[in-house]
VOPAGU-2260 file (C-alpha; in pm, 1 decimal, decimal comma):
REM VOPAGU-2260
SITE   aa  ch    i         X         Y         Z
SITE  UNK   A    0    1883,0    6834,7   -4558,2
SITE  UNK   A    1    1626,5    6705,4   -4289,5
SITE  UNK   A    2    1256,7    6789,6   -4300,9
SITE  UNK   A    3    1333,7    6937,7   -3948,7
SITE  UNK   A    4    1618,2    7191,9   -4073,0
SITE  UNK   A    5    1353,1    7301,8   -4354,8
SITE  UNK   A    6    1105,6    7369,6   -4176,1
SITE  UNK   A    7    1309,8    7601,0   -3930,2
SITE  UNK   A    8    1394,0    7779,8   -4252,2
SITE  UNK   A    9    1061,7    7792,1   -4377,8
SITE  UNK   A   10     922,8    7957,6   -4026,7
SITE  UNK   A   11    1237,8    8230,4   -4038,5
SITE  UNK   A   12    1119,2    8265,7   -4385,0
SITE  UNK   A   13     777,6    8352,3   -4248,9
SITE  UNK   A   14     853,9    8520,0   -3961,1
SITE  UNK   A   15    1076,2    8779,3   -4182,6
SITE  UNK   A   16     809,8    8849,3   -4403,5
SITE  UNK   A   17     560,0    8917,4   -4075,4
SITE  UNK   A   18     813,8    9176,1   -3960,8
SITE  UNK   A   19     850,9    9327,7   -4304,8
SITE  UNK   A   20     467,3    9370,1   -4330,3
SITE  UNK   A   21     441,6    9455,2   -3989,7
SITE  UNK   A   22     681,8    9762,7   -4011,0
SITE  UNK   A   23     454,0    9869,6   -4325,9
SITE  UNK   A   24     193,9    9825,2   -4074,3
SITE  UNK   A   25     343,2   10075,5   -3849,4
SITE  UNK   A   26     513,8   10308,5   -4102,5
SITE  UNK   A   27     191,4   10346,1   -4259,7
SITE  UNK   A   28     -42,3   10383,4   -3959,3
SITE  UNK   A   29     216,1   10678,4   -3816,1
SITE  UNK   A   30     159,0   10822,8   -4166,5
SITE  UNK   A   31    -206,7   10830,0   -4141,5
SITE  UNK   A   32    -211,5   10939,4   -3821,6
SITE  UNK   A   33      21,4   11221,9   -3957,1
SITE  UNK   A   34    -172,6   11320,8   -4205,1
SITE  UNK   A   35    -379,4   11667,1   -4221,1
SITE  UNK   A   36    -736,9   11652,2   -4420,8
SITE  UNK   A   37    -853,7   12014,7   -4472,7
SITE  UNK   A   38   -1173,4   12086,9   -4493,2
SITE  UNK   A   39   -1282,6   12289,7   -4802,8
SITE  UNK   A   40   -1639,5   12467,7   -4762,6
SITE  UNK   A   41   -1864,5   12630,9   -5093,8
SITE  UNK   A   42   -2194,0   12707,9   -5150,8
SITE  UNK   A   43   -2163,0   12578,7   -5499,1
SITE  UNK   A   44   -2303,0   12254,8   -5644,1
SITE  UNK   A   45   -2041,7   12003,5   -5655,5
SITE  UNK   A   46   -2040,9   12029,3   -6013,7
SITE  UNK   A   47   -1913,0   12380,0   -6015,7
SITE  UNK   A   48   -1641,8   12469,4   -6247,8
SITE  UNK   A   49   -1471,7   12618,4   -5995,0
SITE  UNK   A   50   -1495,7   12252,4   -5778,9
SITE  UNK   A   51   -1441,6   12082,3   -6099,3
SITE  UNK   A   52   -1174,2   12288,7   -6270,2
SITE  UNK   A   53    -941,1   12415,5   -5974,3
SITE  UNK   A   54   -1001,0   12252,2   -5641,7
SITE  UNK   A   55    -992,7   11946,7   -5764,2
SITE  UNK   A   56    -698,1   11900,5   -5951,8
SITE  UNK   A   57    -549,1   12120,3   -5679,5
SITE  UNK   A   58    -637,0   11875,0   -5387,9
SITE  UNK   A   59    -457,9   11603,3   -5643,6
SITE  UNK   A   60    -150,3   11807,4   -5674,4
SITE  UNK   A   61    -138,1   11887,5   -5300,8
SITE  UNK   A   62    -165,0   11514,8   -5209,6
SITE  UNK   A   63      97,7   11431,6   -5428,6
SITE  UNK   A   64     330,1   11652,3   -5360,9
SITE  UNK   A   65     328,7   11592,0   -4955,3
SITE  UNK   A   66     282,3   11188,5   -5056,4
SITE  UNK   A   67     -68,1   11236,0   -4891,2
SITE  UNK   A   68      27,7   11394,0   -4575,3
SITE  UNK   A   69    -201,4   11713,0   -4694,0
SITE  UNK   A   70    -511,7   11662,9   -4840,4
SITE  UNK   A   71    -868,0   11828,0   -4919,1
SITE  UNK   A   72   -1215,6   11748,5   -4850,1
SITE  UNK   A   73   -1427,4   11922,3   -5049,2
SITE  UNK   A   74   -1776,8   11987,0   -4874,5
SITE  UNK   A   75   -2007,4   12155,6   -5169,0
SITE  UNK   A   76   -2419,2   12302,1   -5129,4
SITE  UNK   A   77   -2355,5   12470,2   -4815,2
SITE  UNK   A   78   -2304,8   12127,3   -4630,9
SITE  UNK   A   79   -2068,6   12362,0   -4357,6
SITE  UNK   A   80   -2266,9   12684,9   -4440,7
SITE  UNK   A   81   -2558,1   12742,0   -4614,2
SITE  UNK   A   82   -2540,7   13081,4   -4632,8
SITE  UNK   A   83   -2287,4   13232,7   -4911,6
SITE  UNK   A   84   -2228,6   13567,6   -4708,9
SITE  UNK   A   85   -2127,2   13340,7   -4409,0
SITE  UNK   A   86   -1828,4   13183,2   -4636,8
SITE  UNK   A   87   -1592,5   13460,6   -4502,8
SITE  UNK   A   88   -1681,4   13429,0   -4094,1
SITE  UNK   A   89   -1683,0   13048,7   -4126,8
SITE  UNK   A   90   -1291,0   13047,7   -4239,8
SITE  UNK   A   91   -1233,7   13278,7   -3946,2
SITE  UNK   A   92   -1420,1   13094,2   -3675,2
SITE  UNK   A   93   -1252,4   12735,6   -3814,4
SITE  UNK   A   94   -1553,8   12626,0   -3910,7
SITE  UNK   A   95   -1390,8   12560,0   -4229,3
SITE  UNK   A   96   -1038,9   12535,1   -4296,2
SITE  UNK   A   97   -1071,4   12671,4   -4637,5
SITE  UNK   A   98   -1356,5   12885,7   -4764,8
SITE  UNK   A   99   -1426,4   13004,7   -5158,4
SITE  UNK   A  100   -1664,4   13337,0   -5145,7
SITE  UNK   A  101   -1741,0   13652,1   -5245,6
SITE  UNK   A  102   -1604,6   13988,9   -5103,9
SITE  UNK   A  103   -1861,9   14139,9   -5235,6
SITE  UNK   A  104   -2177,6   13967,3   -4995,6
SITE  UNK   A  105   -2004,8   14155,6   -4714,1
SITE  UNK   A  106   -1834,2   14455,4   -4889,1
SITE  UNK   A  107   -1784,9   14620,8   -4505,7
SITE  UNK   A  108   -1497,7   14379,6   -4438,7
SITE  UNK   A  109   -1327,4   14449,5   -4805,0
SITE  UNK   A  110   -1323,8   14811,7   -4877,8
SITE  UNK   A  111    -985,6   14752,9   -5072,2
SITE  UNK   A  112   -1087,2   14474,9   -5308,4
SITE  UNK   A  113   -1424,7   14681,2   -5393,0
SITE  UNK   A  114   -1211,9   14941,2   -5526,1
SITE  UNK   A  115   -1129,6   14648,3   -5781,0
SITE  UNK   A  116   -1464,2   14604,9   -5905,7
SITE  UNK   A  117   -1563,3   14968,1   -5975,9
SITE  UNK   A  118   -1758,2   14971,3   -6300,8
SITE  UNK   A  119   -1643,7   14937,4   -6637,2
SITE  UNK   A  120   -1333,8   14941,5   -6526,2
SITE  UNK   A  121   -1176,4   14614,7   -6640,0
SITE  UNK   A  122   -1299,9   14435,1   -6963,2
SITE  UNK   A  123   -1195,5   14092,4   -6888,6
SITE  UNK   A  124   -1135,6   13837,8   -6607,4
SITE  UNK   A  125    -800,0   13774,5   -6644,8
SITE  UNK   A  126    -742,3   14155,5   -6695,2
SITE  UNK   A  127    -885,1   14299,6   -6354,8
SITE  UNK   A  128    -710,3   13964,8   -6157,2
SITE  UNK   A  129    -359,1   14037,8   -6273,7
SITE  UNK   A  130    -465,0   14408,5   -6185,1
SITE  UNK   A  131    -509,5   14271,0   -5830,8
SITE  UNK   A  132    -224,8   14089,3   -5811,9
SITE  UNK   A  133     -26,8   14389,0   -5983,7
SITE  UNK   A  134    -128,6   14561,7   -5632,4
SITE  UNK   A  135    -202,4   14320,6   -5405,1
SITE  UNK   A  136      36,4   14455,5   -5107,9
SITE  UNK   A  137    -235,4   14721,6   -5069,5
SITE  UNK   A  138    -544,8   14534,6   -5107,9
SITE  UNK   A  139    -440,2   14258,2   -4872,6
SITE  UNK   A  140    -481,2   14384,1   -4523,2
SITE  UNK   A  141    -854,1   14287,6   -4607,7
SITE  UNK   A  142    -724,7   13962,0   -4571,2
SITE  UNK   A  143    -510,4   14024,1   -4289,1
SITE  UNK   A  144    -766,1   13791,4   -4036,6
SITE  UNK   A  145    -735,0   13490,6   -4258,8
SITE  UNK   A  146    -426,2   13351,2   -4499,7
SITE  UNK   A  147    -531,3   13450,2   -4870,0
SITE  UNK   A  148    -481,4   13164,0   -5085,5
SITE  UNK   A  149    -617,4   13295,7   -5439,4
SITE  UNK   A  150    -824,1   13643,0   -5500,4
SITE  UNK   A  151    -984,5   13669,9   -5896,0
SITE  UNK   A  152   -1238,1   13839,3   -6061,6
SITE  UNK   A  153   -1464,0   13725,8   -6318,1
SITE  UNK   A  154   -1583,0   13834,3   -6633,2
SITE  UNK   A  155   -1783,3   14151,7   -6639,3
SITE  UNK   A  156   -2169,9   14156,8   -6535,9
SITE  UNK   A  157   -2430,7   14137,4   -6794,6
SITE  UNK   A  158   -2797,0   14278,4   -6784,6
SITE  UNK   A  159   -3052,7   13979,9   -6834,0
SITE  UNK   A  160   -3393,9   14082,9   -6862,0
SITE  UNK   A  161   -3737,3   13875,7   -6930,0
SITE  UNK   A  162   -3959,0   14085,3   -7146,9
SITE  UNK   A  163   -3826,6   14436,2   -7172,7
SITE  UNK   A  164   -3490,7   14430,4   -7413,1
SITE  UNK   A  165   -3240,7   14773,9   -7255,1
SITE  UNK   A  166   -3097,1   14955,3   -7554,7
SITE  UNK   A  167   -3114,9   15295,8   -7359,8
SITE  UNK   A  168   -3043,3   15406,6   -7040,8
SITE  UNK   A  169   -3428,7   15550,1   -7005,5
SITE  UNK   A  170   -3514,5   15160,0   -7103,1
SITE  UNK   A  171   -3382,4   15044,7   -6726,5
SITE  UNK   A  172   -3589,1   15290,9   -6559,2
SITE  UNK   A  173   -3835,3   15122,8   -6330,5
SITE  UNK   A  174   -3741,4   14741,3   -6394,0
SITE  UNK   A  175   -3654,4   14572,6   -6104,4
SITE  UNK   A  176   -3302,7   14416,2   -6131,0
SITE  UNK   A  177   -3214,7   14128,0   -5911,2
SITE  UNK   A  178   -2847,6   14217,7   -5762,9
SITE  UNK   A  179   -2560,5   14021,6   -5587,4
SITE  UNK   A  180   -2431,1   14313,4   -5396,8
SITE  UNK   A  181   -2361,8   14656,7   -5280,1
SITE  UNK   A  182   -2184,7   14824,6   -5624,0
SITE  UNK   A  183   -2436,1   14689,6   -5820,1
SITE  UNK   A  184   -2763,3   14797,3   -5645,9
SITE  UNK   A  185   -2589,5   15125,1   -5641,5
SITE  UNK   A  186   -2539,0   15129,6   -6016,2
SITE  UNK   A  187   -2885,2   15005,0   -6087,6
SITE  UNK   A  188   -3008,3   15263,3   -5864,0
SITE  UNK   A  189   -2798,9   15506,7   -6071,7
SITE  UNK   A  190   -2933,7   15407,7   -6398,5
SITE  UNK   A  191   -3312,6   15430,0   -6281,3
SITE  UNK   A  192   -3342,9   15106,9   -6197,7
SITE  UNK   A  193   -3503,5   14961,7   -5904,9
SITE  UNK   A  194   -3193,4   14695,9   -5730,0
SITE  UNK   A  195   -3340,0   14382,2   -5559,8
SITE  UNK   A  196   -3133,3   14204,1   -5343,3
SITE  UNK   A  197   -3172,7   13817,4   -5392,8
SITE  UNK   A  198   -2947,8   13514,8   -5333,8
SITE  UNK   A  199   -2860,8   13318,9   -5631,5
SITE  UNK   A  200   -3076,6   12985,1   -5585,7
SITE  UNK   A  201   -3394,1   13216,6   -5568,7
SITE  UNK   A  202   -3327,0   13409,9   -5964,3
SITE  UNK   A  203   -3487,3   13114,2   -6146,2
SITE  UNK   A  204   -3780,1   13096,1   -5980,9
SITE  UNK   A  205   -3795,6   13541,4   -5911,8
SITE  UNK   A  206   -3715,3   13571,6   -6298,3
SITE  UNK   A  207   -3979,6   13310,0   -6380,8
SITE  UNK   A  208   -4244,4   13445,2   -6182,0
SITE  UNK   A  209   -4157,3   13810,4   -6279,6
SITE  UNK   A  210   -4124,4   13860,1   -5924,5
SITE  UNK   A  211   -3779,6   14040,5   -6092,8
SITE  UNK   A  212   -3761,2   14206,0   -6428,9
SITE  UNK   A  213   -3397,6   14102,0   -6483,1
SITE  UNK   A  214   -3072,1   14050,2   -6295,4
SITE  UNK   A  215   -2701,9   14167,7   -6331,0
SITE  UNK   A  216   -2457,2   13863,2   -6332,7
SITE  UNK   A  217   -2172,2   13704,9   -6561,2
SITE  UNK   A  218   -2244,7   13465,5   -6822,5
SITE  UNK   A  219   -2067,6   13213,4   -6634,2
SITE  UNK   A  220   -2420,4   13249,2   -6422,4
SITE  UNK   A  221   -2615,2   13099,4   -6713,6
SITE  UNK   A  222   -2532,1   12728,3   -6672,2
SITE  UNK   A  223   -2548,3   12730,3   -6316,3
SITE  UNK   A  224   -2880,3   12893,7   -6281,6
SITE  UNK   A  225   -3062,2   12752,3   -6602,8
SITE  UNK   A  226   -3088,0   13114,4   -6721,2
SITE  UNK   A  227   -3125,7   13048,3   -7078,9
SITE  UNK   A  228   -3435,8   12935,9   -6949,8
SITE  UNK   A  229   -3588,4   13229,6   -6837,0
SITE  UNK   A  230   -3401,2   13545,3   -6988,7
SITE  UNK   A  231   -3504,7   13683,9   -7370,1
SITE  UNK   A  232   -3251,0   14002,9   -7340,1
SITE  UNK   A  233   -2856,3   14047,5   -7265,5
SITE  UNK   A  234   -2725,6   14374,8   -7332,6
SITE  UNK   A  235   -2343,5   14351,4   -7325,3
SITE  UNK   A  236   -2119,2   14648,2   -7333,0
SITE  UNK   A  237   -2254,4   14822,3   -7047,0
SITE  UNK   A  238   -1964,6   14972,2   -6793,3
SITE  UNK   A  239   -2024,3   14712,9   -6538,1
SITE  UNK   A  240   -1838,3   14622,8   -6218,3
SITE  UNK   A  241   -1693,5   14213,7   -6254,5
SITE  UNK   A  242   -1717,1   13986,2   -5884,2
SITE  UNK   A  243   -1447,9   13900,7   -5694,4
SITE  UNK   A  244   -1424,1   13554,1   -5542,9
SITE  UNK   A  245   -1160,9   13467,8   -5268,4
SITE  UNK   A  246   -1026,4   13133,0   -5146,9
SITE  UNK   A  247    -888,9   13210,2   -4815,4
SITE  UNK   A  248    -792,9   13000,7   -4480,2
SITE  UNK   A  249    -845,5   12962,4   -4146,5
SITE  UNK   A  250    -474,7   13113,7   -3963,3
SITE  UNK   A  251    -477,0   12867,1   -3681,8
SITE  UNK   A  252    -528,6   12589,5   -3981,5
SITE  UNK   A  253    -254,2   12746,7   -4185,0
SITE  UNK   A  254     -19,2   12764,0   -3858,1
SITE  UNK   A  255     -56,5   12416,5   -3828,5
SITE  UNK   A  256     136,2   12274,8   -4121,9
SITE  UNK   A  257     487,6   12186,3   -4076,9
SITE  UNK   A  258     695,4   12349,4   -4313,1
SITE  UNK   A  259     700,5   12136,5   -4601,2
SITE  UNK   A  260     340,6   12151,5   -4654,2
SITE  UNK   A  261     280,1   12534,1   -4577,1
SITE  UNK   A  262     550,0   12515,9   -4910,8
SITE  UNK   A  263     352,0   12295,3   -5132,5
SITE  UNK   A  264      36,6   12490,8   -5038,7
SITE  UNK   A  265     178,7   12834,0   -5115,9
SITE  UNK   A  266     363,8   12659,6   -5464,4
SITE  UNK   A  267     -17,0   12605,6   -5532,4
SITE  UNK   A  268    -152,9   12961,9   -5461,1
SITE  UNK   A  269    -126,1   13309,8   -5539,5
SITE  UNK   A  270    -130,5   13495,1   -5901,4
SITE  UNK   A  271    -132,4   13155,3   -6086,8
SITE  UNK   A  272    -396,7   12988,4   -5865,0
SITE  UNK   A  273    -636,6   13314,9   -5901,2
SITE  UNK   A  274    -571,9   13359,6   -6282,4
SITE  UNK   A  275    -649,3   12942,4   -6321,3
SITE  UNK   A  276    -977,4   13028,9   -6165,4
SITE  UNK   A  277   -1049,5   13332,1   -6376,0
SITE  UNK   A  278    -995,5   13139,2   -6646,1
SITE  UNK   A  279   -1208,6   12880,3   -6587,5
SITE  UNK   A  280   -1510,2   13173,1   -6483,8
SITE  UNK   A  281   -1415,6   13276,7   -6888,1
SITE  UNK   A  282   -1478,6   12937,2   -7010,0
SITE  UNK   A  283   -1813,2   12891,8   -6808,0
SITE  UNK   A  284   -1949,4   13270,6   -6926,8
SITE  UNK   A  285   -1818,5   13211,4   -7285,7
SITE  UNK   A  286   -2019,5   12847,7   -7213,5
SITE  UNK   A  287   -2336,7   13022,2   -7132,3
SITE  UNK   A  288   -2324,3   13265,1   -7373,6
SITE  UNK   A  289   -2307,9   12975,9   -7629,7
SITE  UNK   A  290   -2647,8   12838,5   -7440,4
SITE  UNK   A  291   -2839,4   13197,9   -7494,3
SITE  UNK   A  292   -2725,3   13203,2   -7840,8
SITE  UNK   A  293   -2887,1   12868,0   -7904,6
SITE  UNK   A  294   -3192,1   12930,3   -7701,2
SITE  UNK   A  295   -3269,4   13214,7   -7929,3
SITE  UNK   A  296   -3218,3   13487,3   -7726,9
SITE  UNK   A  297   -3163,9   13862,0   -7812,5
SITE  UNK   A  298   -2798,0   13929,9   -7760,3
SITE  UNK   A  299   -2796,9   14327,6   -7765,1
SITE  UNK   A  300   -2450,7   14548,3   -7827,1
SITE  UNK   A  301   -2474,7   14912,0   -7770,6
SITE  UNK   A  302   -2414,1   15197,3   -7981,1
SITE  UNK   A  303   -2181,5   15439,8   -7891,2
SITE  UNK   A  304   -2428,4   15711,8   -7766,3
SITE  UNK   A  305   -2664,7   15435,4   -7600,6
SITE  UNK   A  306   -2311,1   15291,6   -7383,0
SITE  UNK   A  307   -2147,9   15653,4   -7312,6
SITE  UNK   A  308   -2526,8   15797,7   -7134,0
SITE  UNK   A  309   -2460,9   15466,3   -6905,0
SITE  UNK   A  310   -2066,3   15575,1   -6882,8
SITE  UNK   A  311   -2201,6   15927,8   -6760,6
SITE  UNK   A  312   -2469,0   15772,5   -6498,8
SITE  UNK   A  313   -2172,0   15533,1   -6360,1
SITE  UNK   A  314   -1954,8   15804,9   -6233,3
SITE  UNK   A  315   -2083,7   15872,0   -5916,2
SITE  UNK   A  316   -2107,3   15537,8   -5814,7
SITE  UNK   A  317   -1702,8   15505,4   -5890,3
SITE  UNK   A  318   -1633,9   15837,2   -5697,0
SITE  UNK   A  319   -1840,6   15670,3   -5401,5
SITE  UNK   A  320   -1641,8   15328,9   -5389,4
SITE  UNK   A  321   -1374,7   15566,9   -5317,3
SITE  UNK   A  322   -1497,0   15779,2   -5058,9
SITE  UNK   A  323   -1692,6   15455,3   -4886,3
SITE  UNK   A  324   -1319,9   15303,9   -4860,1
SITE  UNK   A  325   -1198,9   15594,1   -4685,5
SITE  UNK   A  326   -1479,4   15630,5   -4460,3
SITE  UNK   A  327   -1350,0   15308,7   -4370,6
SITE  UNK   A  328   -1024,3   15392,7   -4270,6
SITE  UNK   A  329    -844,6   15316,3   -4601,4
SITE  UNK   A  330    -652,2   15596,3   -4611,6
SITE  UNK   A  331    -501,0   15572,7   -4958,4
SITE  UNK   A  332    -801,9   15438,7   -5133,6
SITE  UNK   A  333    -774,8   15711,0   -5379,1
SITE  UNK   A  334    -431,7   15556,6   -5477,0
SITE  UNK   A  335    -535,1   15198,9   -5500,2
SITE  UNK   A  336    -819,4   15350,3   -5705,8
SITE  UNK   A  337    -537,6   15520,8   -5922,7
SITE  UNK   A  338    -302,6   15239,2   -5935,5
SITE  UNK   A  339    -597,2   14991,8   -6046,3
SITE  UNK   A  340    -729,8   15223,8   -6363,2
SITE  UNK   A  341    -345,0   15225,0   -6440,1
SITE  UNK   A  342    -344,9   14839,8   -6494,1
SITE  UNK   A  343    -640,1   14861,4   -6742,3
C-alpha cells in the first residue's frame, strides 16, 4: 500500500474522530444550554443541617435523575435575603426560586399552619408533620401563591434561661423571654412572662449581656447559636407550641419545567421530603441536648402539678389561634383545629 493511500486513510481517520467530538460538542452545549439551575435561598449558615442533611443530597438526586438538566444552587447567610421573615415574599416575587422559612415570622399569611403549632399539642417532630400531612388539603391554600414543596415541624420549644432555673409557673413571672414569633410571645405573655421579640443571630449576644433572661427555642437551636454557652436552665415538659419550616417555590419557576422534571421534583417532595427534614431537626435538638448535658447545665423535668398550672395558663392562647384563624377568613379553623388534636 503506498504512503499516499495511507495517509488518505489516516486523514478520514482523523476527520471521523473531529466529527464524533464535534457532535459531543454540540450535543453537549444544547444540553447546557437546556439546563435549568434553581436558585435555593436560606438564612442559615451553610453548615445547617437542614443545607447539609436535605438540600443537599436532594440537589444530587435531582441532578441525577434529569442527567443534570435540573439542578440547585444553594445560596446560604441571607446572600438573596437577609432578612428570615422576607424568605416567604422573596419566593413569590422570584427573587428566589426556592425559599426554606418559617410560617411563623409572618403568621398573617398562614393562619392554617398556626393552628398546627398550638401548644403542647404535639410531642414530637415527626408526630405534628405527619399530622400536617394527615390534613394537608386544608392547610394548603396558605400556600396557594407559591408551589409547596415540603411543610415540617420541629421538635417542641424549650425554655432556656441564664440565672433564674423555672420549676413553677410563678418562677416565669417577670423574666424577659426572647421569642421567634406570634404563639409564643402570646404564651409567654400568658405565663407572666415578659415576650421579647429578637431575631436569632442577636440571642447570643442578648442572652450574654442579660439584655434577655431566657429564650423559647428547640434544642436543635443549641448548636447553631452556641447556646450551651450562655444558658444554665432548660425546663422540658412544658406544653409548648413546635416551629414550622416550609420549603416552597416560586409558580412562574415551577411552570417552567417541562414535564419530566416537574416529575422528578415532586418524586422528591411532599410527606417524605418534610418528615426527612423533621428528622434531621430531631437529630440536631437531640445533638444539642447532648452539648447542655456536657456543659453542665441544669436540665429541669416538671412535676405533675408544676406542668398542669402551665397546661391551665395555655388554654387561652389555643382558643385564640382559633378564633385569630377565623378572623382571617378561615372558616373551618375550628375543624382543622379538631382534626389536628385527633392526629396526636
Amino acid at each position: 500500500m503506498s504512503k499516499k493511500t495511507t495517509g488518505r486513510k489516516d486523514m478520514k481517520r482523523i476527520a471521523a474522530g473531529l466529527a464524533g467530538l464535534l457532535g459531543l460538542a454540540i450535543t453537549t452545549a444544547a444540553t447546557s444550554a437546556n439546563a435549568t439551575e434553581l436558585k435555593v435561598s436560606h438564612f442559615m449558615s451553610p453548615m445547617h443541617h437542614m443545607q447539609v442533611r436535605v438540600l443537599e443530597p436532594m440537589a444530587k438526586e435531582l441532578a441525577e435523575q434529569t442527567g443534570d438538566s435540573l439542578t440547585f444552587r444553594i445560596f446560604p447567610s441571607g446572600e438573596l435575603s437577609k432578612s428570615p421573615a422576607a424568605q416567604w415574599k422573596t419566593a413569590l416575587t422570584g427573587v428566589t426560586d426556592i425559599a426554606f422559612g418559617l410560617p411563623g415570622y409572618t403568621t398573617e399569611n398562614f393562619p392554617r399552619t398556626m393552628l398546627a403549632v398550638s401548644p403542647g399539642l404535639f410531642e414530637t417532630a415527626a408526630e405534628a408533620t405527619n399530622a400536617i400531612w394527615d390534613d394537608i388539603a386544608d392547610i394548603a391554600p396558605d400556600y396557594e401563591r407559591a408551589k409547596l414543596l415540603a411543610l415540617w415541624s420541629t421538635e417542641p420549644a424549650a425554655l432556656m434561661t441564664r440565672d433564674k432555673p423555672v420549676r413553677t409557673l410563678a418562677d416565669i413571672k417577670g423574666l424577659k423571654i426572647r421569642t421567634a414569633d406570634q404563639v409564643a410571645a402570646a404564651l409567654i405573655d400568658a405565663w407572666g412572662g415578659t415576650p421579647v421579640p429578637l431575631p436569632a443571630s442577636e440571642i447570643y449576644t442578648a442572652m450574654d449581656t442579660g439584655v434577655i433572661d431566657g429564650l423559647f427555642i428547640d434544642a436543635s437551636g443549641v448548636p447553631s447559636f452556641r447556646l450551651d454557652e450562655v444558658v444554665k436552665y432548660v425546663t422540658l415538659d412544658l406544653p409548648t407550641p413546635s416551629s414550622v419550616f416550609f420549603l416552597v417555590m416560586n409558580k412562574d419557576s415551577w411552570d417552567g419545567l417541562s414535564d419530566g422534571e416537574k416529575t422528578a421534583l415532586d418524586s422528591l417532595s411532599g410527606r417524605q421530603l418534610s418528615l426527612d427534614s423533621a428528622a434531621s431537626n430531631t437529630l440536631e435538638a437531640e445533638r444539642g441536648m447532648d452539648m447542655l448535658e456536657k456543659a453542665g447545665r441544669e436540665i429541669i423535668r416538671l412535676e405533675d402539678e408544676a406542668r398542669q398550672a402551665f397546661v391551665d395558663a395555655t388554654k387561652p392562647v389555643a382558643e385564640q389561634l382559633v378564633a385569630d384563624a377565623e378572623s382571617r377568613g378561615v372558616a373551618n379553623a375550628a375543624d382543622i383545629a379538631s382534626a389536628l388534636q385527633k392526629k396526636k
